[in-house]
VMD Tcl script that builds the backbone (N, CA, C; Angstrom):
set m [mol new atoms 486]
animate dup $m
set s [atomselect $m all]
$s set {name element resname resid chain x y z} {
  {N N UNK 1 A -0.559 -17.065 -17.557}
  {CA C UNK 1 A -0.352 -16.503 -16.239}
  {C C UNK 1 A 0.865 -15.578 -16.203}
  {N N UNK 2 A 1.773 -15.228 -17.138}
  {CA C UNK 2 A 3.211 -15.243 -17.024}
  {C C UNK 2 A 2.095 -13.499 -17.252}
  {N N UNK 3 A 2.055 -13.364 -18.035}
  {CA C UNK 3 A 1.324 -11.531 -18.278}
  {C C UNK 3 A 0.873 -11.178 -17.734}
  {N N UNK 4 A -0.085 -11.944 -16.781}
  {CA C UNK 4 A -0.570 -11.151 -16.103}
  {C C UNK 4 A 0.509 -10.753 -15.155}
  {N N UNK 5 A 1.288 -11.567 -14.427}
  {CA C UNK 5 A 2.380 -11.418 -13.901}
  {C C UNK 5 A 3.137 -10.046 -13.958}
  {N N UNK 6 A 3.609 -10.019 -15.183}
  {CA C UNK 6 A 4.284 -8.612 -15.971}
  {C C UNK 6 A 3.166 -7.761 -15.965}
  {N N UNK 7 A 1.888 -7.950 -16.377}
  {CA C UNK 7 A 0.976 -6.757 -16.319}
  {C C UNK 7 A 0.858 -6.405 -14.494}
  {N N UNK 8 A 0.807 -7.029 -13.661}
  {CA C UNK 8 A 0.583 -6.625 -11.731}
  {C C UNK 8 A 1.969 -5.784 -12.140}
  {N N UNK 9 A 3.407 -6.363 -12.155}
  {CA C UNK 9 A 4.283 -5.755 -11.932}
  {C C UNK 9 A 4.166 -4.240 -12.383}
  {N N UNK 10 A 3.995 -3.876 -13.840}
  {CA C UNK 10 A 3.935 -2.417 -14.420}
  {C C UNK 10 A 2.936 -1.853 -13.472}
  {N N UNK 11 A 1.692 -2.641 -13.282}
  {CA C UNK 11 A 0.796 -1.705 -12.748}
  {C C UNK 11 A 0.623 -1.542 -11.678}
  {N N UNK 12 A 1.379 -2.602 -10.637}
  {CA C UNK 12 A 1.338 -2.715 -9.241}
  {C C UNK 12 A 2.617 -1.143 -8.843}
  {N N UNK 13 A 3.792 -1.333 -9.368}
  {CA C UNK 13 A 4.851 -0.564 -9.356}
  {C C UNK 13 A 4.146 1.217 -9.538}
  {N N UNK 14 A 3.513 0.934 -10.652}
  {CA C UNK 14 A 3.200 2.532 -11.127}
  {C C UNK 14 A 2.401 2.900 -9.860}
  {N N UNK 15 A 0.968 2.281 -9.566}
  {CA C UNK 15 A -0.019 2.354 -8.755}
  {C C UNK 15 A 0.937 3.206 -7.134}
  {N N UNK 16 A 1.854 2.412 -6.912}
  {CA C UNK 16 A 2.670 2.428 -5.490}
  {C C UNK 16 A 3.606 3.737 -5.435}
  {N N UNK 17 A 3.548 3.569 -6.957}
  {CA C UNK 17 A 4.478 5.367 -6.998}
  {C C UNK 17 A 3.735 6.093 -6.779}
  {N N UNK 18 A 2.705 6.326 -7.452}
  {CA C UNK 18 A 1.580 7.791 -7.619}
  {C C UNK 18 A 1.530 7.602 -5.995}
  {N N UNK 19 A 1.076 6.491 -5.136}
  {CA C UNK 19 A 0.599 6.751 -3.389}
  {C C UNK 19 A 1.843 7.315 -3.150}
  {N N UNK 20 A 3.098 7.133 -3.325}
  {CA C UNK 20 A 4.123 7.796 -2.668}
  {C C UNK 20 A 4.112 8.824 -3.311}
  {N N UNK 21 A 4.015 9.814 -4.581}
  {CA C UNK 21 A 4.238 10.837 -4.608}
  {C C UNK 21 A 3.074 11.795 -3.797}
  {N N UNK 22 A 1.840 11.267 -3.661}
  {CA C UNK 22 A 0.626 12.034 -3.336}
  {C C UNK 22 A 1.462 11.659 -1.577}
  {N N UNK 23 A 2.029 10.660 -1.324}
  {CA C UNK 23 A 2.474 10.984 0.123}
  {C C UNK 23 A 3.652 12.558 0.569}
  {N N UNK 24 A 4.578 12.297 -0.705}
  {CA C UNK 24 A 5.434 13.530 -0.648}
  {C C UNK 24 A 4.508 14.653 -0.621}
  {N N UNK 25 A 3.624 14.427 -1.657}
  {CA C UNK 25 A 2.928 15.745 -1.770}
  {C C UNK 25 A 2.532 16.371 -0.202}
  {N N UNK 26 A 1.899 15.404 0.240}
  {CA C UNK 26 A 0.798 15.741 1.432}
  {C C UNK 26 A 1.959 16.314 2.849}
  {N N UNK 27 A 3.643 15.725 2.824}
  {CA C UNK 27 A 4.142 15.814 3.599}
  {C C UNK 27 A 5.184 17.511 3.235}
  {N N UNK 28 A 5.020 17.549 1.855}
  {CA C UNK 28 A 6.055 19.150 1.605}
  {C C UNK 28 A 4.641 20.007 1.381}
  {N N UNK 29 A 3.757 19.897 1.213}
  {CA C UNK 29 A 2.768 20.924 0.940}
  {C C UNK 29 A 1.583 21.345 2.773}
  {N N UNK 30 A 1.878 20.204 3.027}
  {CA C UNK 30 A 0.738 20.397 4.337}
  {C C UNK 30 A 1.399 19.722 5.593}
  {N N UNK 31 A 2.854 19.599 5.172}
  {CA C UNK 31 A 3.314 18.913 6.621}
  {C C UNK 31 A 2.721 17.925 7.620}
  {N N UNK 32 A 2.267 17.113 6.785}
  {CA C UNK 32 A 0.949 15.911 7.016}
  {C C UNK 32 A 2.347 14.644 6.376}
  {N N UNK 33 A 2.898 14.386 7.459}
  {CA C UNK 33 A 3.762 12.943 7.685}
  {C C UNK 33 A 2.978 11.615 6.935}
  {N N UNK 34 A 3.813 10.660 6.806}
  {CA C UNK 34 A 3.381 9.655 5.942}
  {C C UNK 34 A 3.839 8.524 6.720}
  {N N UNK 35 A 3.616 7.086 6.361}
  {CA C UNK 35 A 4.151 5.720 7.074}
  {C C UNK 35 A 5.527 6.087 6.939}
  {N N UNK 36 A 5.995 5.737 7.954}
  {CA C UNK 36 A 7.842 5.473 7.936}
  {C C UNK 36 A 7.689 3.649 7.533}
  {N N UNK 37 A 8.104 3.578 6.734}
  {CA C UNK 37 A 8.266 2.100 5.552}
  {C C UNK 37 A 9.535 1.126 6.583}
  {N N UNK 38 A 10.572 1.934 7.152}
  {CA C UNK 38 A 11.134 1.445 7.914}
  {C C UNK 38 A 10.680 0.738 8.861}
  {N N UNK 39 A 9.319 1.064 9.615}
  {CA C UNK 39 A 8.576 0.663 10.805}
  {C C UNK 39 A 8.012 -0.590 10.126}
  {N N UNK 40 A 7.567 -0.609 9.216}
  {CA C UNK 40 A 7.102 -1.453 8.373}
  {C C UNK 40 A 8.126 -2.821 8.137}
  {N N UNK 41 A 9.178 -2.475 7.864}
  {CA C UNK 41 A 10.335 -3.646 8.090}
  {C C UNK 41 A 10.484 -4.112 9.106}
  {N N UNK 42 A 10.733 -3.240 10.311}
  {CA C UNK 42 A 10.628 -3.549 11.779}
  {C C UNK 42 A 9.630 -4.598 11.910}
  {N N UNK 43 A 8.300 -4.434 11.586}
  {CA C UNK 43 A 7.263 -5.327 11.943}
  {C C UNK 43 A 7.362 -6.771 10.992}
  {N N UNK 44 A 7.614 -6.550 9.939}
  {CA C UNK 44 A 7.846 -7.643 9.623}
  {C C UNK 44 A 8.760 -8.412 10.082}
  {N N UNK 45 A 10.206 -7.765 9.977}
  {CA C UNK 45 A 11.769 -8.353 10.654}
  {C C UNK 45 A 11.207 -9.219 11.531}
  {N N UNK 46 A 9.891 -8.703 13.003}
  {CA C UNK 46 A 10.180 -9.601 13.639}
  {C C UNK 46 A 8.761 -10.798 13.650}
  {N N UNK 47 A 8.084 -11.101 12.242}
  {CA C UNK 47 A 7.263 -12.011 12.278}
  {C C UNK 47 A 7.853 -13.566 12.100}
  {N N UNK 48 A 9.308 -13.819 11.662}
  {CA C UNK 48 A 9.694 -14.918 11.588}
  {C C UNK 48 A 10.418 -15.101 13.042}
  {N N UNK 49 A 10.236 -14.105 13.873}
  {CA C UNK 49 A 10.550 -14.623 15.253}
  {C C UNK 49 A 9.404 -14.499 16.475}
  {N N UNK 50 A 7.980 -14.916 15.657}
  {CA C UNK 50 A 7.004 -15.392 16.077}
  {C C UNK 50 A 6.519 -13.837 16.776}
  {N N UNK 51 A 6.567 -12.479 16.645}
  {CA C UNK 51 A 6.003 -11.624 17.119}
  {C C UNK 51 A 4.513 -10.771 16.226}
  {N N UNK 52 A 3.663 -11.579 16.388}
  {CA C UNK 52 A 2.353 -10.814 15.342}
  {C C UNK 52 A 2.271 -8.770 15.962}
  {N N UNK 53 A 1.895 -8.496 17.469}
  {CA C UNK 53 A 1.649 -7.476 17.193}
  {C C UNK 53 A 2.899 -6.935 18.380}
  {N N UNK 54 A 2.639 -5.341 18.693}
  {CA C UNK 54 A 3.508 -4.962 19.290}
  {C C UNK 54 A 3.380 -4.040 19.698}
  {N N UNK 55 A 2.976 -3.554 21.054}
  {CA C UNK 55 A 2.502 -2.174 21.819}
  {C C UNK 55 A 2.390 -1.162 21.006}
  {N N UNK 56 A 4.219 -1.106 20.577}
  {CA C UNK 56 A 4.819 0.507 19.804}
  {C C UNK 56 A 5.659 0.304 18.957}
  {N N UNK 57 A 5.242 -0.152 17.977}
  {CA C UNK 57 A 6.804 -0.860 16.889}
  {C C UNK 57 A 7.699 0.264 16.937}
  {N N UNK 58 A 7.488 1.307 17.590}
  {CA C UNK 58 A 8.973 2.186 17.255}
  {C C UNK 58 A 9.770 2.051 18.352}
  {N N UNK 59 A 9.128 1.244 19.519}
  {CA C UNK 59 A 10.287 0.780 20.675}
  {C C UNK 59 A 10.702 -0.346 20.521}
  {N N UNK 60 A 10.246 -1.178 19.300}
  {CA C UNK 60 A 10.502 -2.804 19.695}
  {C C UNK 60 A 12.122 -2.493 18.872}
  {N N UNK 61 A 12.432 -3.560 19.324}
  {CA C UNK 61 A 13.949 -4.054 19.036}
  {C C UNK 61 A 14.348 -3.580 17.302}
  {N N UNK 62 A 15.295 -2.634 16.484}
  {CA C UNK 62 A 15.134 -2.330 15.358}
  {C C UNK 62 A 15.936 -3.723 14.601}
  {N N UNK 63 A 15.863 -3.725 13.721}
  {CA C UNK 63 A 15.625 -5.060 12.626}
  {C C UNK 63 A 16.881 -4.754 11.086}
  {N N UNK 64 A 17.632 -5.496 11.344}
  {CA C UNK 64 A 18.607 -5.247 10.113}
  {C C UNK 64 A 18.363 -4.816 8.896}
  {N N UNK 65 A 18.446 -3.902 8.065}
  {CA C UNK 65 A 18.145 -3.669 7.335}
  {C C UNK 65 A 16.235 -3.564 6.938}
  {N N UNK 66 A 16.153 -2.575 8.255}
  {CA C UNK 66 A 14.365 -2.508 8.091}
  {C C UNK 66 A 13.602 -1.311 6.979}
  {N N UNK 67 A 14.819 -0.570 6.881}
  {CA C UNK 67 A 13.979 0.439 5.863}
  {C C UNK 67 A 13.815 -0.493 4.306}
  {N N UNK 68 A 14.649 -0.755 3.916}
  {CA C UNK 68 A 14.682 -1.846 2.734}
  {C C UNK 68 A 13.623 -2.644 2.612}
  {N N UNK 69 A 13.590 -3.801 3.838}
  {CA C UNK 69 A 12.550 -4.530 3.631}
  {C C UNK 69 A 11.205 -3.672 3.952}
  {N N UNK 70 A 10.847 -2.949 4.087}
  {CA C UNK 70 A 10.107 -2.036 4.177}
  {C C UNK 70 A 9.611 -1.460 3.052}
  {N N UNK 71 A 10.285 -0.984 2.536}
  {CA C UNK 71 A 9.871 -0.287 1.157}
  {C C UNK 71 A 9.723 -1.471 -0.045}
  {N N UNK 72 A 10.563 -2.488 0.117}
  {CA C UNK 72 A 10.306 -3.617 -0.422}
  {C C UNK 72 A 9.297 -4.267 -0.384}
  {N N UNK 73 A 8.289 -4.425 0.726}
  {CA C UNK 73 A 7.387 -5.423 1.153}
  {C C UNK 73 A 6.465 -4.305 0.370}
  {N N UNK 74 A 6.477 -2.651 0.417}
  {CA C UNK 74 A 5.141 -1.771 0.238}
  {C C UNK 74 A 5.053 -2.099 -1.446}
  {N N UNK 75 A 6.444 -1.983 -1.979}
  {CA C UNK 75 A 6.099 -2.303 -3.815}
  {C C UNK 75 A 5.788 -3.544 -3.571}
  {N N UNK 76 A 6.148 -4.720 -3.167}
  {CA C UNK 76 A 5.435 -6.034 -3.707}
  {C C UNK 76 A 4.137 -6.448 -3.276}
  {N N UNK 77 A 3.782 -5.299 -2.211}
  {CA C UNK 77 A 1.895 -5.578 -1.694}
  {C C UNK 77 A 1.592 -4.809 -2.832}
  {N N UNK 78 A 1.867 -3.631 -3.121}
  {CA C UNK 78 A 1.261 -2.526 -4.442}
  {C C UNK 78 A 1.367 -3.893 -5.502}
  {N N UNK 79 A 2.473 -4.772 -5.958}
  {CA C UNK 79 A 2.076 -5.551 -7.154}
  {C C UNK 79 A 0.950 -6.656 -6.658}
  {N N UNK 80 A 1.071 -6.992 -5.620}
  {CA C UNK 80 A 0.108 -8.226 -5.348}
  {C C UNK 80 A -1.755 -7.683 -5.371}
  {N N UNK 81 A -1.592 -6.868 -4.820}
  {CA C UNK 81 A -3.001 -5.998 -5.283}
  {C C UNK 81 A -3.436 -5.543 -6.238}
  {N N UNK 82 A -2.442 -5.367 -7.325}
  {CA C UNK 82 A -2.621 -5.396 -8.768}
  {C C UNK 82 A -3.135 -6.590 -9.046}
  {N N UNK 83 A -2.095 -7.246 -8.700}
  {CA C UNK 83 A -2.586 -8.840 -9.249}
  {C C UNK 83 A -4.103 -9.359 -8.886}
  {N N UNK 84 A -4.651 -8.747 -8.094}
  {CA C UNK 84 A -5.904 -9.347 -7.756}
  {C C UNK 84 A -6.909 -8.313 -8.459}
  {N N UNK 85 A -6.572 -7.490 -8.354}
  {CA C UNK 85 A -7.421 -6.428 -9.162}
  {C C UNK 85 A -7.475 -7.002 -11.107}
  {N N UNK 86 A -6.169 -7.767 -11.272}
  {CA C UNK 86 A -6.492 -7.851 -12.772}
  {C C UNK 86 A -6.590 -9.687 -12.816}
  {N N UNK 87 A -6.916 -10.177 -11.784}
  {CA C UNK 87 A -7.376 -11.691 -11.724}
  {C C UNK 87 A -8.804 -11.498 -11.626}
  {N N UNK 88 A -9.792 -10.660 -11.528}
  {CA C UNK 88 A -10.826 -10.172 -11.115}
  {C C UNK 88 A -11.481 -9.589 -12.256}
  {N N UNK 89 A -10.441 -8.427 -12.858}
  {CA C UNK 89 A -11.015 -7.716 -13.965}
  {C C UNK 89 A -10.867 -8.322 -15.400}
  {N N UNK 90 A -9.784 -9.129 -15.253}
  {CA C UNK 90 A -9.661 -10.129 -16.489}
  {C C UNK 90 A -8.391 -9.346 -17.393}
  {N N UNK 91 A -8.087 -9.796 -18.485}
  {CA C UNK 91 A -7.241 -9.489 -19.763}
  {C C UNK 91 A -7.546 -7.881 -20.032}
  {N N UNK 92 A -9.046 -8.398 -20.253}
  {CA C UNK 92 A -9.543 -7.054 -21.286}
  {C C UNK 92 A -9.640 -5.566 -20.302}
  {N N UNK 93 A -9.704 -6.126 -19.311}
  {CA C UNK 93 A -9.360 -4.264 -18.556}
  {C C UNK 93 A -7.602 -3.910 -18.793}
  {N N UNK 94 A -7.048 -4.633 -18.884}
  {CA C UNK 94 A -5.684 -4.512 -19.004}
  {C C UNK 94 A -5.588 -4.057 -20.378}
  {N N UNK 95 A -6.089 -4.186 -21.112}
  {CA C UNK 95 A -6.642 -4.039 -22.733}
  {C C UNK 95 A -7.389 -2.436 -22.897}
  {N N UNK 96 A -7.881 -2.154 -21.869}
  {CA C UNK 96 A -8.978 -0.590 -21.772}
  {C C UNK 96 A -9.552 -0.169 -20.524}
  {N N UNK 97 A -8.328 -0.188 -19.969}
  {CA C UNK 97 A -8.913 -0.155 -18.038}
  {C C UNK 97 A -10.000 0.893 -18.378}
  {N N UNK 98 A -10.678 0.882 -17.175}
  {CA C UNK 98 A -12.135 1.533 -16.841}
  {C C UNK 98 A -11.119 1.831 -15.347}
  {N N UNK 99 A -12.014 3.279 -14.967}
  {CA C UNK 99 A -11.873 3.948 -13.849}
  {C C UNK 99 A -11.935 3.044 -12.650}
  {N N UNK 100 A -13.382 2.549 -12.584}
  {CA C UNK 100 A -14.057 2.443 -11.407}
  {C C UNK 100 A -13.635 0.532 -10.702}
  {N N UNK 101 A -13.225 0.098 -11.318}
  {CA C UNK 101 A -12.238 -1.199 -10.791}
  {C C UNK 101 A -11.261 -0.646 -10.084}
  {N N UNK 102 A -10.346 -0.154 -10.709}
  {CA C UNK 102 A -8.729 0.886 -10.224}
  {C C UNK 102 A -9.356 0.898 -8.937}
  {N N UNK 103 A -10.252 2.576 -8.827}
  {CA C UNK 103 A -10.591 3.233 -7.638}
  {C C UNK 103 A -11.639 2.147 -6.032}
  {N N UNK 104 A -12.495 1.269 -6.847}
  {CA C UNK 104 A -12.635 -0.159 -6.012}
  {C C UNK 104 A -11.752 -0.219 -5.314}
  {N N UNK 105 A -10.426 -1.078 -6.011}
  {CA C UNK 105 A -9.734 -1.811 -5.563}
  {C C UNK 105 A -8.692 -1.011 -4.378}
  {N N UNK 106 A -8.711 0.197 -5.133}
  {CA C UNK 106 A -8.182 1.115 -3.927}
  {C C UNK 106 A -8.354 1.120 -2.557}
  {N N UNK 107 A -9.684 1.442 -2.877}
  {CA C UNK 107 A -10.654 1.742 -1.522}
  {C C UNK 107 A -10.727 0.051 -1.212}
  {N N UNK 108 A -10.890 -1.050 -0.955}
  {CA C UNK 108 A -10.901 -1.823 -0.527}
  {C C UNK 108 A -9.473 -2.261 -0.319}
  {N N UNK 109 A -8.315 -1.795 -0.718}
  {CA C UNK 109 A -6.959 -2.503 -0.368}
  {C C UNK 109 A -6.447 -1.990 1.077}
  {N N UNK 110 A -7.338 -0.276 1.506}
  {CA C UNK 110 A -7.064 0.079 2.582}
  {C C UNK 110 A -8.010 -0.992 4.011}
  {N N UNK 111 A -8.447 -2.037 3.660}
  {CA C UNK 111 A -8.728 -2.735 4.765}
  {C C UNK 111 A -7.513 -3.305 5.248}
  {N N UNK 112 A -6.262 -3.326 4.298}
  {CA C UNK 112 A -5.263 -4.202 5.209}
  {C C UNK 112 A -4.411 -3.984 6.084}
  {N N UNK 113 A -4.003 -2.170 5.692}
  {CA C UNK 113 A -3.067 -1.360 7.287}
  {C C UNK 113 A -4.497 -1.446 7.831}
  {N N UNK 114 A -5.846 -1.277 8.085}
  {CA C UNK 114 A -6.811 -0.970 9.052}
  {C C UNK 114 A -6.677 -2.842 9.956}
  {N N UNK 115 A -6.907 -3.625 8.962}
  {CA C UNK 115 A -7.232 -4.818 9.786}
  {C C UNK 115 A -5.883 -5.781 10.314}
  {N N UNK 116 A -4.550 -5.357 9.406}
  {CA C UNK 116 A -3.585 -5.905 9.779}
  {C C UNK 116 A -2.387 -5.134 10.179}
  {N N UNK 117 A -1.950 -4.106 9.660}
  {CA C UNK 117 A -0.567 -3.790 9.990}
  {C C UNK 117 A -0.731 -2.540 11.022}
  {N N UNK 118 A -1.990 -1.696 11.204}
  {CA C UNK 118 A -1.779 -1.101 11.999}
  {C C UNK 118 A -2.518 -1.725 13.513}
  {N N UNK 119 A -3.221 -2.806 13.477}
  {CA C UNK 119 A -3.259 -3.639 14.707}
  {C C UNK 119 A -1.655 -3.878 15.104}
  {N N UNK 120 A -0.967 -4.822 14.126}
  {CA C UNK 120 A 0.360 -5.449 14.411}
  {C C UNK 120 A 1.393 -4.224 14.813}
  {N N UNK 121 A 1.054 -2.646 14.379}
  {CA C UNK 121 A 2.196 -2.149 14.891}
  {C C UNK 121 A 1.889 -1.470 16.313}
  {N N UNK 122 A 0.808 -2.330 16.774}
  {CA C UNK 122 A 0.619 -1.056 18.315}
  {C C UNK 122 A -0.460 0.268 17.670}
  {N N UNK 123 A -1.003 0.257 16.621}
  {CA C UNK 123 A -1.759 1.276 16.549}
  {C C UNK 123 A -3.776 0.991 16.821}
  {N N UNK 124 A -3.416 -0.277 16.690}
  {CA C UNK 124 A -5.447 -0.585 17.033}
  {C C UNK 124 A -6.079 -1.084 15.525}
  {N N UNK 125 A -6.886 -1.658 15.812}
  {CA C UNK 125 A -7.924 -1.717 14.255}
  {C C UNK 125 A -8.161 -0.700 13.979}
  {N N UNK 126 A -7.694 0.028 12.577}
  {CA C UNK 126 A -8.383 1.153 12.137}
  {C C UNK 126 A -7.249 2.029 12.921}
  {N N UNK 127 A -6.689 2.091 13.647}
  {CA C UNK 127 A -5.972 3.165 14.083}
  {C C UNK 127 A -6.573 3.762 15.167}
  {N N UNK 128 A -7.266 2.488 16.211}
  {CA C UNK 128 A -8.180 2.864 17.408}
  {C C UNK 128 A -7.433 3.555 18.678}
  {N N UNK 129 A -6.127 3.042 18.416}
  {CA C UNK 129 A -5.364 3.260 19.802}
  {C C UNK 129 A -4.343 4.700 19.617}
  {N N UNK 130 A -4.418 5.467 18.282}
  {CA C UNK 130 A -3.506 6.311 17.922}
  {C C UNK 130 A -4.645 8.058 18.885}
  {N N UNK 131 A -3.507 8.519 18.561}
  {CA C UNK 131 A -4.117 9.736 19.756}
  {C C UNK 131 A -5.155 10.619 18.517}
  {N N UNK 132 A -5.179 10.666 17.049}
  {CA C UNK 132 A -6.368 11.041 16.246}
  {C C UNK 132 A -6.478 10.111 15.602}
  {N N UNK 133 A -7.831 9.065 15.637}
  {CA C UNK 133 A -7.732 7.863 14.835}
  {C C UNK 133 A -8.447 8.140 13.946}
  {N N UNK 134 A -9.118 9.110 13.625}
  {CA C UNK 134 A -10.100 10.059 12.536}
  {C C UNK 134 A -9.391 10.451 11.666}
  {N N UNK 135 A -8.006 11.713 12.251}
  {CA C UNK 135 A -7.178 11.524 10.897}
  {C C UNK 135 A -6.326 10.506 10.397}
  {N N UNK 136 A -5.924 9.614 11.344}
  {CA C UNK 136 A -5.134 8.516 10.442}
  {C C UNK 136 A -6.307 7.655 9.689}
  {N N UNK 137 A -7.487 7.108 10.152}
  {CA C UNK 137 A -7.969 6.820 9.188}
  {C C UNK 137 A -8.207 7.437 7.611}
  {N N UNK 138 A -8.442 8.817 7.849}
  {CA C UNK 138 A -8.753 9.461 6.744}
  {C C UNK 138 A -7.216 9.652 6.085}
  {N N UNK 139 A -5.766 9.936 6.286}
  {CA C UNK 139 A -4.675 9.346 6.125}
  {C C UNK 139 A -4.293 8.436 5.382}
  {N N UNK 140 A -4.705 7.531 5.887}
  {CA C UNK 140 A -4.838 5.836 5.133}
  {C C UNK 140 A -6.364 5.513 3.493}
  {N N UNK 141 A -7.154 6.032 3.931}
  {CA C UNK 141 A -8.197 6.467 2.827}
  {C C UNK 141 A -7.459 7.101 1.873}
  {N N UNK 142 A -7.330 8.114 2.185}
  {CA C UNK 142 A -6.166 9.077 1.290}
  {C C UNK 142 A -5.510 8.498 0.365}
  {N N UNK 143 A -4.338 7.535 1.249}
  {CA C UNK 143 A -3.072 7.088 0.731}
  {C C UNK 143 A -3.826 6.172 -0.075}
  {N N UNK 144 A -4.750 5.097 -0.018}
  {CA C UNK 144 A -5.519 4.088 -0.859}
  {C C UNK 144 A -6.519 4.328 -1.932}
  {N N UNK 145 A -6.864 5.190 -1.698}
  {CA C UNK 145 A -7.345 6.050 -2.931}
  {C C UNK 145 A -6.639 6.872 -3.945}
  {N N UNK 146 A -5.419 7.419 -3.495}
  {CA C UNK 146 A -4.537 7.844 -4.334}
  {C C UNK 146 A -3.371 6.315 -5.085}
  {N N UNK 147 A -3.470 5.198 -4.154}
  {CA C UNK 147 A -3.271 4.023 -5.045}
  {C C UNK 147 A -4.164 3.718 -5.938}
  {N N UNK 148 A -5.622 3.566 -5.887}
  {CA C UNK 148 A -6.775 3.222 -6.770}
  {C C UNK 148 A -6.795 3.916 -8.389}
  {N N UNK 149 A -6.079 5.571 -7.753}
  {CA C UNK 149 A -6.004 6.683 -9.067}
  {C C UNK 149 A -4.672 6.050 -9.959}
  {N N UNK 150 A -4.186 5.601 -9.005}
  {CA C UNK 150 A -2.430 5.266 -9.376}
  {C C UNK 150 A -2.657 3.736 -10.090}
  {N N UNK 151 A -3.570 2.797 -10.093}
  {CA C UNK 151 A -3.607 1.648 -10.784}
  {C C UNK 151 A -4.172 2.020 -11.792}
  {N N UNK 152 A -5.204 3.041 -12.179}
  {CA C UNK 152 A -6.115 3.627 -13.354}
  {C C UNK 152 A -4.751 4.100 -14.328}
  {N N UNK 153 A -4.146 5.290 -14.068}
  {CA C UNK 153 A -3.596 6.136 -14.522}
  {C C UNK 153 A -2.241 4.830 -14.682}
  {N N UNK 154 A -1.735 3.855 -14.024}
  {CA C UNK 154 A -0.761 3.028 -14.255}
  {C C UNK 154 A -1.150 2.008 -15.911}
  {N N UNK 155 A -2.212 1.468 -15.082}
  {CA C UNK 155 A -3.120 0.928 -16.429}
  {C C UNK 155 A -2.564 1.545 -17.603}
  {N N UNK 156 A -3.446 2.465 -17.929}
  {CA C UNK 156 A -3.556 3.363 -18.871}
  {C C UNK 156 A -2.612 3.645 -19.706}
  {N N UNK 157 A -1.513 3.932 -18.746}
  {CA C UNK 157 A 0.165 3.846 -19.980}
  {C C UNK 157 A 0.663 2.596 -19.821}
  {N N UNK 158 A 0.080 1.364 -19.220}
  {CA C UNK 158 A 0.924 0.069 -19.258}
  {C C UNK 158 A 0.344 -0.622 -20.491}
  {N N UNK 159 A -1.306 -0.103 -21.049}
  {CA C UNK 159 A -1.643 -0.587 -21.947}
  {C C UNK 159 A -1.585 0.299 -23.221}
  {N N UNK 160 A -0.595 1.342 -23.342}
  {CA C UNK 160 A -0.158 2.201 -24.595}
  {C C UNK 160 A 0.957 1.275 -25.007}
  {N N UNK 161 A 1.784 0.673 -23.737}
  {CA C UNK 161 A 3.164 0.594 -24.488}
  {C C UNK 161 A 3.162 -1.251 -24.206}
  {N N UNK 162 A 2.289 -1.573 -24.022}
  {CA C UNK 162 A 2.150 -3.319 -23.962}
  {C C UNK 162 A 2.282 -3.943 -24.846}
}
mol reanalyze $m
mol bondsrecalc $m
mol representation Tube
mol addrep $m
């Protein structure tokens, strides 16, 4: 269990970079904004004081050190979704990843801002309550599919230098 461990970490980490650079990309090339990770701390900050969702997480009360835990919580969901992606695919994809697991797991990891964090921040299932919920969905597709490319392409050099 301990490798696979170390294998989520390399590949969870790499996977979470490539979504953030394809986020820079999308925000210096097309001025197409990305999650503020901070908001993301905010919402968590206040789940140990019993608050699940929240009109407008950018009015609720701000949270000590929320950009941190924020960006913190986004790499250790990027490793934990690794981890399930290679509890699933076994040793031997870690051994010769294949494309189409990666890009799966992608596209299915974006059910969790749709079914959990953008309910909890005031935005709706799916991003029902946002004023274009068409492009934030497609936004969020985006960003999870460019994780899916980012666990392939993570793979790939985690099992050159393993």
């Amino acid at each position: 269990m301990q490798i696979l461990w170390l294998d989520a970490l390399a590949i969870g980490v790499g996977a979470t970079a490539v979504m953030d650079v394809w986020a820079v990309a999308l925000k210096r090339f097309w001025c197409i904004p990305s999650l503020n990770l901070a908001m993301v701390g905010r919402w968590l900050g206040h789940l140990p004081r019993g608050t699940l969702t929240h009109a407008n997480i950018a009015q609720a009360a701000p949270v000590r050190d929320e950009a941190i835990l924020g960006w913190t919580a986004h790499y250790v969901i990027g490793v934990l979704f690794a981890a399930v992606l290679l509890a699933l695919a076994g040793q031997e994809w870690v051994q010769g990843p294949t494309f189409a697991p990666a890009l799966l797991a992608g596209l299915v990891s974006v059910a969790a801002p749709f079914c959990i964090l953008q309910p909890g921040m005031g935005a709706g299932l799916a991003a029902s309550k946002t004023p274009h919920p068409t492009a934030a969905r497609l936004r969020s597709l985006m960003a999870h599919t460019a994780f899916g490319i980012g666990l392939y392409l993570a793979a790939l050099l985690w099992s050159t230098v393993r």
